[in-house]
C-alpha positions in Angstrom: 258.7 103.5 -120.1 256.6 106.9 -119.4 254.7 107.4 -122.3 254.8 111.4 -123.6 251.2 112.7 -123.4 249.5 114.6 -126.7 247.5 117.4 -126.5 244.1 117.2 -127.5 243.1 117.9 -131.2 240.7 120.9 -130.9 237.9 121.6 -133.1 237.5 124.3 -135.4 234.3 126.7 -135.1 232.8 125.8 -131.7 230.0 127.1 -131.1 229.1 126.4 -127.8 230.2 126.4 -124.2 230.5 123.7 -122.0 227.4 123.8 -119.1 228.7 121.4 -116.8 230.9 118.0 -116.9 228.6 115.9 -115.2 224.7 116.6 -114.6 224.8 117.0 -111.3 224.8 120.3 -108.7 226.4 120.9 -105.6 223.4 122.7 -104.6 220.8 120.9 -103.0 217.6 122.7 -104.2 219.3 122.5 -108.3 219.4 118.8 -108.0 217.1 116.9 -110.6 216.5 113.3 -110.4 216.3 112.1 -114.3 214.4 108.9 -115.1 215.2 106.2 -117.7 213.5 103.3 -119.1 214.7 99.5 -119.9 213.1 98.9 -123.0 213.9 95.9 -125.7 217.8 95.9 -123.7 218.2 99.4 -124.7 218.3 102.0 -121.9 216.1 105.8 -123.1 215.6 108.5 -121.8 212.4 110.3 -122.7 211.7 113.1 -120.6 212.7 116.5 -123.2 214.0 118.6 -119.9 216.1 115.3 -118.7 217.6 114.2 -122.5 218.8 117.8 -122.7 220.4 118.0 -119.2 221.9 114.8 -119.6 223.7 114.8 -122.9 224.6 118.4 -122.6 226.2 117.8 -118.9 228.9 115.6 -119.5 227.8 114.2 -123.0 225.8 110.8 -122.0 224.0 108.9 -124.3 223.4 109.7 -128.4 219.8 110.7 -130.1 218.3 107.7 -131.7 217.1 109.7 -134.7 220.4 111.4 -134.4 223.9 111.1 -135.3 225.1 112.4 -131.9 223.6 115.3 -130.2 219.1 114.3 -129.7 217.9 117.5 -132.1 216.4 115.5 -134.2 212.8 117.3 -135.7 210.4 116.7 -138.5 211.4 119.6 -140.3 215.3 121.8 -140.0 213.1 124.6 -140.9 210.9 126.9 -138.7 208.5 129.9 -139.8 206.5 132.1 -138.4 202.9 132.1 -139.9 200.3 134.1 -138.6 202.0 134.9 -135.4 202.4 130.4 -134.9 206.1 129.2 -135.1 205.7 125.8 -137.6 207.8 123.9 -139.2 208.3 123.8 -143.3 208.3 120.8 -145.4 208.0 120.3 -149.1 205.3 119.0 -150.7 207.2 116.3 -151.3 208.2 115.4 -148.1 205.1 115.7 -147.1 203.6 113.1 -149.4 206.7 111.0 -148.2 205.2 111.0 -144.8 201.8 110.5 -146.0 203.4 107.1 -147.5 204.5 106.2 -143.8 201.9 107.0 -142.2 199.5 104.2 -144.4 202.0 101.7 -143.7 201.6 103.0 -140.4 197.7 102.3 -140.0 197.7 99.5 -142.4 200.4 97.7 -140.1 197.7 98.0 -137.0 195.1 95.9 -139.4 192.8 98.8 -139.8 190.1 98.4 -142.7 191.5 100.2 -146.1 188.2 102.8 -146.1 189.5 103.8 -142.7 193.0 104.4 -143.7 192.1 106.5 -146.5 189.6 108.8 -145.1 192.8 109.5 -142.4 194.9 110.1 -145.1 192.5 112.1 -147.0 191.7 114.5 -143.5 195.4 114.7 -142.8 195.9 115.9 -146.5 193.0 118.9 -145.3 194.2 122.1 -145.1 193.7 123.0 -141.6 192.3 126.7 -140.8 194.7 129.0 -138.0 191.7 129.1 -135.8 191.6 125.9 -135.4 195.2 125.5 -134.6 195.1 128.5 -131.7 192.6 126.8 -130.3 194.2 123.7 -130.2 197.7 125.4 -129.0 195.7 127.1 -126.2 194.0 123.8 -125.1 190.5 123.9 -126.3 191.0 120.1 -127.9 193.5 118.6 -126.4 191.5 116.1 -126.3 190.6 115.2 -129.5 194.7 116.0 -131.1 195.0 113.0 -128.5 192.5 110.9 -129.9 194.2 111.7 -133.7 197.7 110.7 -132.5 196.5 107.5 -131.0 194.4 107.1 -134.1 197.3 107.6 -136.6 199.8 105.2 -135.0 202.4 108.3 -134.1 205.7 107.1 -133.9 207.1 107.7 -130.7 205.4 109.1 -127.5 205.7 109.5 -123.5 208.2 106.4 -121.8 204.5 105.8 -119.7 203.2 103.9 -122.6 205.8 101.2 -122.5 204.0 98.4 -124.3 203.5 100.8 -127.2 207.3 102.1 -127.1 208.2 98.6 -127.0 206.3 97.3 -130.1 207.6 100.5 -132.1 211.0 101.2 -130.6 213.8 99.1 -132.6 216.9 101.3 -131.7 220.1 100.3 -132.9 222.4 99.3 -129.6 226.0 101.0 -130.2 228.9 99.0 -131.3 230.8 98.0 -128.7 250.3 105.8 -122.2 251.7 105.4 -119.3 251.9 102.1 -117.3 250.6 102.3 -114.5 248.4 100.4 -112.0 245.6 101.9 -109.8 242.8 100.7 -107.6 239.3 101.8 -108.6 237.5 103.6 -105.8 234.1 102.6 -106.5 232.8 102.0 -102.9 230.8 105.5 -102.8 228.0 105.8 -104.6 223.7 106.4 -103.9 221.1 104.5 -103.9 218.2 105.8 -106.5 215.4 107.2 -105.6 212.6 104.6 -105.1 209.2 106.9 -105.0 210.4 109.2 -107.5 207.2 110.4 -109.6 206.2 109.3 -112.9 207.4 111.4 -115.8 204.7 113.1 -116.7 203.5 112.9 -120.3 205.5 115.7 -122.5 206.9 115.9 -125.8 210.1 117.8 -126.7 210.1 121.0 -127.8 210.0 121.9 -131.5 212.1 124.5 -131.2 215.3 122.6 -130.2 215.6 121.1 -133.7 216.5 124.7 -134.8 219.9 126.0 -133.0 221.7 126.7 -136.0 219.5 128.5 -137.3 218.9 131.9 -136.2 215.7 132.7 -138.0 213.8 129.7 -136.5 214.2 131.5 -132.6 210.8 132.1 -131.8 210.4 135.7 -131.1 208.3 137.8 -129.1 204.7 137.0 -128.6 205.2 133.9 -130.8 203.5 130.3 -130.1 204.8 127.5 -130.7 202.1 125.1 -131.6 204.1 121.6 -131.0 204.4 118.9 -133.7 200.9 118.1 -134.5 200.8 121.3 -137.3 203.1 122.0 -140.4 203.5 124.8 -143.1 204.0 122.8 -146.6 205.1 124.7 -149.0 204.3 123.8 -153.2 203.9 125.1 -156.3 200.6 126.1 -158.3 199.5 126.2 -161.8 200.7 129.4 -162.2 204.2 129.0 -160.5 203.4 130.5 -157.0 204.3 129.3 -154.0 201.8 128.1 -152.2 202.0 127.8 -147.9 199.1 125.7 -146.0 199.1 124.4 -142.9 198.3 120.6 -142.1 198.1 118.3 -139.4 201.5 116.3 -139.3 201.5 113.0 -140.6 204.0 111.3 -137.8 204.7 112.4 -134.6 208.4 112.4 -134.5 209.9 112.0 -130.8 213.8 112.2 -130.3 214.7 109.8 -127.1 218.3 110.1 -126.0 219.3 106.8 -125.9 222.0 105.6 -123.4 224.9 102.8 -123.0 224.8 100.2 -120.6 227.7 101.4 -119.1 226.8 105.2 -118.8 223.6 104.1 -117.4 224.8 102.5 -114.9 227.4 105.5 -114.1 224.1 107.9 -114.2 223.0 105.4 -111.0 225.2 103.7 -109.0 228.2 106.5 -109.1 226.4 109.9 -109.4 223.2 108.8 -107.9 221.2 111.0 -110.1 219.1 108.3 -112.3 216.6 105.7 -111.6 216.3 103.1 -114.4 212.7 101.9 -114.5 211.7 98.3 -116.0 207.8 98.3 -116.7 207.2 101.2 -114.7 208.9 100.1 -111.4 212.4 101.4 -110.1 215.3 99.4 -110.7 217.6 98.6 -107.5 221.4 99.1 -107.6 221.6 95.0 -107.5 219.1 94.7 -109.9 220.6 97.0 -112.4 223.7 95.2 -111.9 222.5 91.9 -112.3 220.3 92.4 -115.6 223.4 94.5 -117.3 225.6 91.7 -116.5 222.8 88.8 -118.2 222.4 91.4 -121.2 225.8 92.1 -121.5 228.9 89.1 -120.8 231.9 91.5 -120.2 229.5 94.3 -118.8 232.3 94.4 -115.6 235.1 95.0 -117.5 233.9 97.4 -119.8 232.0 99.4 -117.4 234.9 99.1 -114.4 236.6 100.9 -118.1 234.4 103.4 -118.5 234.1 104.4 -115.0 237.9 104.7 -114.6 238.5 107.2 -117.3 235.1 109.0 -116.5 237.2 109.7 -113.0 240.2 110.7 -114.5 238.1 114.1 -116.9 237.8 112.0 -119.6 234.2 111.5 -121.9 234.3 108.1 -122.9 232.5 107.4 -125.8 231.3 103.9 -127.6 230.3 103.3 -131.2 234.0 103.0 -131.7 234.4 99.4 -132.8 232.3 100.2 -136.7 234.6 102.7 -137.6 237.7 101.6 -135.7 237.7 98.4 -134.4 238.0 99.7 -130.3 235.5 99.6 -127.5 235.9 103.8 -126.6 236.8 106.4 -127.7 238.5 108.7 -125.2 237.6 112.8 -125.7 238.6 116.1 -123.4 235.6 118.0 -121.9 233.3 116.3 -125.1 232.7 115.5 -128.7 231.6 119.0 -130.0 235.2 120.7 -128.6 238.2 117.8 -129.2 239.0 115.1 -131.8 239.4 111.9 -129.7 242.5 111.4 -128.2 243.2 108.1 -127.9 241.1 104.6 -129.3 240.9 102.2 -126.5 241.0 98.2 -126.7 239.4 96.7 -123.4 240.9 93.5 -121.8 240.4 91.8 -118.6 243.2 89.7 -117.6 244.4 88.2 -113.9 247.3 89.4 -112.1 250.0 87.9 -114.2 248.3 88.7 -117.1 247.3 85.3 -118.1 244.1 83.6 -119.1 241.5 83.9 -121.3 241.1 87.8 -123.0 237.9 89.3 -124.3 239.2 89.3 -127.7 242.0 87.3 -129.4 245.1 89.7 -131.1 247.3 88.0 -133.9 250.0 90.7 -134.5 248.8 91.2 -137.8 245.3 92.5 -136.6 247.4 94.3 -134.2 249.3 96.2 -136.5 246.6 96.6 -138.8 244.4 98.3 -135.6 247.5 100.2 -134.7 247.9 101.8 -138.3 243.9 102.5 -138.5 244.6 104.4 -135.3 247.5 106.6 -136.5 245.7 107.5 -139.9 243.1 108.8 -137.8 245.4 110.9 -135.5 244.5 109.1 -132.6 246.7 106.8 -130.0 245.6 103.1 -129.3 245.5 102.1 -125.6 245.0 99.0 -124.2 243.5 99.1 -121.0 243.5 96.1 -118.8 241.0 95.0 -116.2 243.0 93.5 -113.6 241.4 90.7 -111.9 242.3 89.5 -108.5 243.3 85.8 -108.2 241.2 85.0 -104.8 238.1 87.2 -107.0 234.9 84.5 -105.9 231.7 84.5 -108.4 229.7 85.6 -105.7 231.4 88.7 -105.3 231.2 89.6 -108.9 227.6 89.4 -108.4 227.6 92.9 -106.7 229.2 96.0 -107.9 230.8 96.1 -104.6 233.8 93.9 -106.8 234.6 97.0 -108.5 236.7 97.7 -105.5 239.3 95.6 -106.0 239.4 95.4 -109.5 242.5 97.6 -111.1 243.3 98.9 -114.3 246.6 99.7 -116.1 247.0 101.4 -119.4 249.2 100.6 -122.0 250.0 102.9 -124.9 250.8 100.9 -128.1 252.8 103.5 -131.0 253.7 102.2 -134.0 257.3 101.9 -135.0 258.1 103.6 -138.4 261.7 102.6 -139.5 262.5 105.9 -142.2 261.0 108.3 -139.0 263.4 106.6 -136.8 266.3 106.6 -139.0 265.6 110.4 -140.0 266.2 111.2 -136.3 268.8 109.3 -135.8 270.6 111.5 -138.8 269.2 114.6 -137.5 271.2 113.5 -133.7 
C-alpha cells in the first residue's frame, strides 16, 4: 500500500534564509576544505569560519554549549563602550565566574596564594588603554600567557592534550514501501597535506544575531573575549560599568555525529578528520567509527540514504522520542520534523537478529508518542545481502549493496475510522 505523503509542518517567524543545503560549491576557487578533530570518541569542529559554514550549509552537527545552532557566548548582551564592542554581565554573574575560575586553578594543584592573587587581578578594573592596546596587538603576548595561566576553558583543536583533558561533551542519543540500492560507490578521498588550522577563536559578535543593538557599527572594535563591561550597583543606587578581564574563556565547538562526519568525508569529500594531529584515511575513519560504534553501518547507510533523498537527518531523537532520526525539510529553523525514524538492519527475508527488540506494546506506545507529536513513525530497514562476507563490511565499499526500504507505521483509531465510514 502507497502510503499518502504529508506536508511539512512550517515554522512560524523565520528569520532566516537558507545559504546552501550542503557546504560545498560548484565552483572550484569557493571550495573550502574544513577540518575536524577525534577527540574522547566525539568528532569537533573548532575552526569559527568552518563551524559556521558547516552547520549553516546543510545543518551538520549541534554547539556543545548549545541547544542547536553553535552561538553560544559569555554574555547575550553586547555594548559599545568607548568606541570597544564588550559584552555585559552582572555583577553577579560575574562573581559566578570568578567561583569557576578558582575551581579552575585549584583543579591544576596551584598553591592557594597563587590562586588568589589571580582572582584578586582579574577582579581589577582594567583601564581602555590598556585594552586598545591589547586589541591592536601590543600584548598579545602576555593576554596568552593570562589564558594559559587561568586554565581557560576551551581553546584552538592544535592543543589536543589540553582539549582532551577539559573537553567532556555529551555524545547525542542515538511511507511508502519501497526498495532501493544505495549508490555510494562515488565519493573523495580527503585531503592529506591540508594545513593546520591556525589558532583562532570565534568571533564575539556571533553570539548576538537577535539582537540588533549588539551589531557592531562603524569604526567599532571588537576586542575578543578576554574583556567584559560588568555592570553593578553603588552605595548611592547608580549603576556602575567597569571593564575586566574575563574570568573563562568560553569557546563554542560545533560538535558532529559519527554518521555526519563520515558523510562530511567519504561522500562530499570536503572534511578531513584528524586523530592527534594527523589525517584520518577513508579506511581508517571507517574502521574506528565501526569499533566506537556496533551498528555504525546501518545507521550511517540510514543517514546517508535520506541525506540523498533532501532530507536533514537529525539525531538526539531517542531522549525525547525513543527513535534514532529525526527527518526535517531544508532544516531545523524552517519545518517541524516530519517523520521519527526507527533503524533496523535485517537480511533479505527479513529475518535474524534486529538492532532493537519491539513487543507490540512498546510499539504502540512509540507509535502514539509519535502522533501526539505530529510526526509519522518510519521504520527503515537496512537490507543485508545473504552472500554479505565480514571482510567486505570492513570497507565502506559494502554500502553498495546494502538497500533500504521504508515502512510507514500509522496508528489505527477505531471512532476516526468509524466516523468516516458514516460520513461515506
Amino acid at each position: 500500500m502507497q502510503a499518502d505523503f504529508r506536508a511539512p509542518r512550517r515554522r512560524t517567524r523565520v528569520q532566516e534564509e537558507l545559504e546552501a543545503p550542503l557546504p560545498v560549491s560548484r565552483i572550484p576557487e569557493e571550495r573550502t576544505h574544513y577540518r575536524a578533530e577525534l577527540i574522547n570518541q566525539h568528532v569537533l569542529v573548532c575552526h569559527p569560519d568552518h563551524i559556521q559554514k558547516i552547520h549553516n550549509q546543510g545543518y551538520f552537527g549541534k554547539g556543545v554549549l548549545s541547544r542547536a545552532r553553535p552561538e553560544h557566548s559569555i554574555s547575550d548582551q553586547w555594548e559599545q563602550h568607548q568606541g570597544l564592542l564588550l559584552p555585559v554581565i552582572s555583577q553577579s554573574r560575574y562573581k559566578e565566574l570568578l567561583k569557576w575560575a578558582e575551581s579552575a586553578l585549584s583543579a591544576q594543584g596551584l598553591d592557594e596564594e597563587v590562586v588568589n592573587q589571580t582572582i584578586v587581578r582579574l577582579m581589577d578594573s582594567v583601564e581602555m588603554e590598556d585594552v586598545r592596546r591589547e586589541v591592536e596587538g601590543g600584548e598579545e603576548e602576555d593576554q596568552k600567557k593570562y589564558v594559559e595561566a587561568v586554565g581557560a576553558e576551551g581553546g584552538p583543536c592544535n592543543d589536543t592534550n589540553r582539549l582532551e583533558a577539559e573537553s567532556e561533551v555529551e555524545p547525542e542519543a542515538k511511507k511508502s514501501c519501497r526498495s532501493d540500492p544505495l549508490d555510494l560507490n562515488h565519493h573523495h578521498d580527503p585531503d592529506p597535506s591540508l594545513d593546520r588550522v591556525s589558532d583562532s577563536s570565534p568571533d564575539p559578535g556571533s553570539a548576538s544575531d537577535s539582537d540588533s543593538d549588539s551589531e557592531p557599527g562603524p569604526g567599532l572594535s571588537i576586542p575578543g573575549p578576554g574583556f567584559v563591561l560588568v555592570v553593578s550597583e553603588s552605595e548611592t543606587g547608580d549603576e556602575v560599568r567597569e571593564v575586566r578581564r574575563s574570568p573563562l574563556y568560553l569557546s563554542e565547538y560545533l560538535q558532529l555525529s559519527l554518521e555526519e562526519a563520515f558523510f562530511l568525508v567519504y561522500s562530499l569529500g570536503c572534511m578531513s578528520v584528524y586523530l592527534h594531529q594527523e589525517p584520518l584515511s577513508i579506511m581508517q575513519l571507517w574502521r574506528k567509527f565501526r569499533s566506537l560504534h556496533s551498528d555504525f553501518i546501518s545507521s550511517y547507510a540510514a543517514y546517508h540514504h535520506f541525506r540523498s533523498k533532501g532530507w536533514v537527518p537529525k539525531g538526539g531523537g531517542a531522549a525525547k522520542y525513543g527513535v534514532d532520526l529525526m527527518l526535517y525539510r531544508k532544516g531545523p529553523p524552517f519545518y517541524h520534523a516530519s517523520y521519527s525514524v526507527v533503524v533496523e538492519r535485517a537480511d533479505e527475508e527479513f529475518r535474524g537478529s534486529t538492532l532493537r527488540s519491539f513487543s507490540w506494546r512498546s510499539l504502540a506506545a512509540l507509535s502514539r508518542i509519535t502522533a501526539n507529536v505530529a510526526k509519522e513513525l518510519m521504520l527503515c530497514y537496512i537490507i543485508h545481502p545473504a552472500d554479505l562476507s565480514e571482510a567486505e563490511l570492513d570497507s565502506p565499499v559494502c554500502l553498495s549493496r546494502l538497500k533500504v526500504q521504508e515502512v510507514i507505521v500509522s496508528r489505527w483509531v477505531s471512532s476516526r475510522e468509524r466516523s468516516e465510514q458514516e460520513d461515506i
